[in-house]
N, C-alpha and C positions, 0 to 999 in steps of 0.2 A: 205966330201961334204954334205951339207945340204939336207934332204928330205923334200921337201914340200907337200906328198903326206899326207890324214888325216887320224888321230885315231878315229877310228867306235866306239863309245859308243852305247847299248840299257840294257832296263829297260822293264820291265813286262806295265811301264807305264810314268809317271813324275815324280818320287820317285830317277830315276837316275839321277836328274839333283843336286840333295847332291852332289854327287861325280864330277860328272861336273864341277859346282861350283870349286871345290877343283883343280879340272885338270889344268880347265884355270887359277886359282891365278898362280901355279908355272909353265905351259906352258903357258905363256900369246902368245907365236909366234907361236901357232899348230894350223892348221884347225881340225875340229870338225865334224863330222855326227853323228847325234846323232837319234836313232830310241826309239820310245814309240809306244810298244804295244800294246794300249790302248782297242782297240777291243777284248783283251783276257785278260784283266784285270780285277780281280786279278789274278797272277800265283797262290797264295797258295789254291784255292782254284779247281786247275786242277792237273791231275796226272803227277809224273814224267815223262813217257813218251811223254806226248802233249806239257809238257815243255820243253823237247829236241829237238821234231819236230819243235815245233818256233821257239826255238832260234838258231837250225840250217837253219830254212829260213833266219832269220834275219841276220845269219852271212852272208850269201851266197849273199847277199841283200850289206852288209857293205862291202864287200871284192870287188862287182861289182862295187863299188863306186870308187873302188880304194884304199881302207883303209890300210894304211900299219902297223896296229897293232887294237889289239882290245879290249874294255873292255866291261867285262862281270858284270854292273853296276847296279845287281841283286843277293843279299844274296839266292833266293828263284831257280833262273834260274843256279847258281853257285851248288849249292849242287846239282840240277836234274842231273847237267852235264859235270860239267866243264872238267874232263878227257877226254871225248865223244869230244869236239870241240877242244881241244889241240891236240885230236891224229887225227883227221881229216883235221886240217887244219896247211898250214906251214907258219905261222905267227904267232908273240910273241901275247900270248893272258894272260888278268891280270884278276882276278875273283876275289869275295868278298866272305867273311867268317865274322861269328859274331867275334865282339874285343874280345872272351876272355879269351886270353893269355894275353893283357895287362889290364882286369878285373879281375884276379886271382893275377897278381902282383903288384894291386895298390888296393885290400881290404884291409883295416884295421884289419877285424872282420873276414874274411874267408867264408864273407854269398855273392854270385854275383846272382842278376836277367838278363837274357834275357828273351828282350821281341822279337817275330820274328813270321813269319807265320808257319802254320802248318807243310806246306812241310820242309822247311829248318829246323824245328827242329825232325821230324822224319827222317830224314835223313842220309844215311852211315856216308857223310861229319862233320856233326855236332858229331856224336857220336866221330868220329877219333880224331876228335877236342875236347872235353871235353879229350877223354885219354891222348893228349899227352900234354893238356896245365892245364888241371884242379887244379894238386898240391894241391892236399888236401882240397880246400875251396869245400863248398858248395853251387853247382852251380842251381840255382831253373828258370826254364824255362815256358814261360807263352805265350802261343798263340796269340795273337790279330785278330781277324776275326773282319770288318771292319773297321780298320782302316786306310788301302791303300785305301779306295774307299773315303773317306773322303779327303784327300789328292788328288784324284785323280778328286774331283768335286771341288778342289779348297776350300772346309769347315774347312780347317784342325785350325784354330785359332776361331772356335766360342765353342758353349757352348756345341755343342752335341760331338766336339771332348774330350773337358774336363770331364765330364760326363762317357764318354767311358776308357780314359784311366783312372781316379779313381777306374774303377772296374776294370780295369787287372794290374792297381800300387798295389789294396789292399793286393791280397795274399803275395807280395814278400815284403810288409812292414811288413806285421805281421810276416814274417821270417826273421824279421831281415835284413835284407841286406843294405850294406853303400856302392852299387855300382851297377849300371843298366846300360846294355848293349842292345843297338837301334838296333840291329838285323836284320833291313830292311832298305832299303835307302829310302824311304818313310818317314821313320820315326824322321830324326834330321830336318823334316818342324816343327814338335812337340818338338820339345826340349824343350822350354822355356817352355811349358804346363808341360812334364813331371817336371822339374825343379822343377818349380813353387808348384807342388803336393808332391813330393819325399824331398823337404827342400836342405838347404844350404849343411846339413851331409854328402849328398849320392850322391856320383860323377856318371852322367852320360856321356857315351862314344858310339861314334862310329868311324866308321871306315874307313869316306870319308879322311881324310886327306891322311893316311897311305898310301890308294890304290892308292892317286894323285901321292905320294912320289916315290910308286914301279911302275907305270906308267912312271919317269922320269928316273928310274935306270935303266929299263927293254927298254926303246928308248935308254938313251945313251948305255946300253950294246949290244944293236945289231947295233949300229950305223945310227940310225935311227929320229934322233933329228935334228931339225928344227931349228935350236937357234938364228936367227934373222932375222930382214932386213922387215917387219912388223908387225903387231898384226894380232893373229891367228881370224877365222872369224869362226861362228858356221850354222850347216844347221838341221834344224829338218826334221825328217820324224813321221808321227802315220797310226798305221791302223784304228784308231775311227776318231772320229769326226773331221775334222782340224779344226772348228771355237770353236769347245769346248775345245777339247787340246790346242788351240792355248792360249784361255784366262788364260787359266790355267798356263801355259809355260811363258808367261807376267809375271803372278803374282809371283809367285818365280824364275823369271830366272829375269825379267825387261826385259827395250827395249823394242822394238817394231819386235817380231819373227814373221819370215815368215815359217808355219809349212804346210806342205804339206803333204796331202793327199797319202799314200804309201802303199794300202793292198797289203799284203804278201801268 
């Protein structure tokens, strides 16, 4: 039997609509709630524990919706917690990890750069993650402190976003490296900028498709997939501004969203 009930997407802010994007290309018949956190943006700059306290409202927020699975469409909110809200709640829940296991198996040269927020790379998650996927490359890790906020006022294609990441592309060029890993979902709004700086050589990757992919595996394995009869429809929530999230939600989602006002 089909469920039409929807999958709770949130993000620290509009960084998760990456991954969104990706969800609806291959659920094009799944409703959608989608929350941005906006009013506590950025996470990498709050401590683990305040980022478990929100994203456990948020859950609690997306499950009252009705949500019958959830994604945790935050690299930064994923490492705070992701065990924490799988063992508290009884629905399939999908969380983000930087790509790289599949940046250690697609270097040429053995050099990978992440770029990602502070939290996610200080991290238990992330270290776990280097031991069991590393395989020997060398893996060179580079913080970015504003550049979710940039993204998140909608600047992310002008010249102080370029500017910004030239100086955290530089270390990991002078190391060498022929693979860069976007680390935040914020971050593939910047891809063509990074591209653009890092050249043709140096493959950059993230990790919105995958999680769309394990989003479909993880409905049909609990039986919980939507699979037709019409197009899935999407509902925004923020705790900040809705006319300033809302422009913003426009500009890399399109349409015309109706975002509403939801503090938590």
């Amino acid at each position: 039997m089909p469920d039409p009930r929807p999958v709770g997407v949130f993000d620290s802010g509009v960084g998760g609509l990456s991954v969104l994007k990706e969800i609806r290309r291959v659920l094009p018949c799944e409703d959608i709630i989608y929350y941005a956190d906006s009013a506590y943006c950025p996470y990498g700059a709050r401590s683990p524990a305040e980022i478990v306290s929100r994203s456990l409202r948020i859950c609690d927020f997306l499950l009252g919706q009705g949500s019958k699975a959830l994604v945790v469409a935050c690299n930064t909110a994923s490492v705070a917690g992701l065990d924490v809200y799988r063992e508290k709640y009884g629905v399939p829940i999908v969380g983000m990890e930087p790509a790289v296991k599949p940046a250690t198996a697609a270097t040429r040269n053995g050099r990978v750069g992440v770029l990602a927020t502070s939290v996610t790379l200080s991290g238990d998650r992330f270290s776990s993650l280097l031991e069991r996927y590393q395989n020997g490359a060398d893996v060179y890790s580079q913080p970015c402190p504003g550049l979710v906020e940039l993204v998140e006022s909608g600047c992310h294609d002008g010249r102080e976003a370029l500017e910004m990441l030239e100086k955290y592309l530089a270390p990991l060029m002078e190391r060498g490296v022929d693979t860069v890993v976007l680390g935040c979902t914020h971050y593939p709004f910047l891809k063509e900028a990074v591209k653009t700086i890092v050249g043709p050589e140096v493959a950059v990757i993230d990790t919105s498709e995958a999680v769309a992919r394990q989003v479909c595996r993880v409905l049909a394995g609990h039986g919980l997939e939507n699979p037709g009869g019409r197009e899935g429809r999407e509902v925004f929530h923020t705790s900040g501004d809705p006319l300033a999230v809302g422009a913003v939600i426009k500009k890399l989602w399109g349409g015309s969203p109706v975002v509403m006002h939801t503090p938590l």
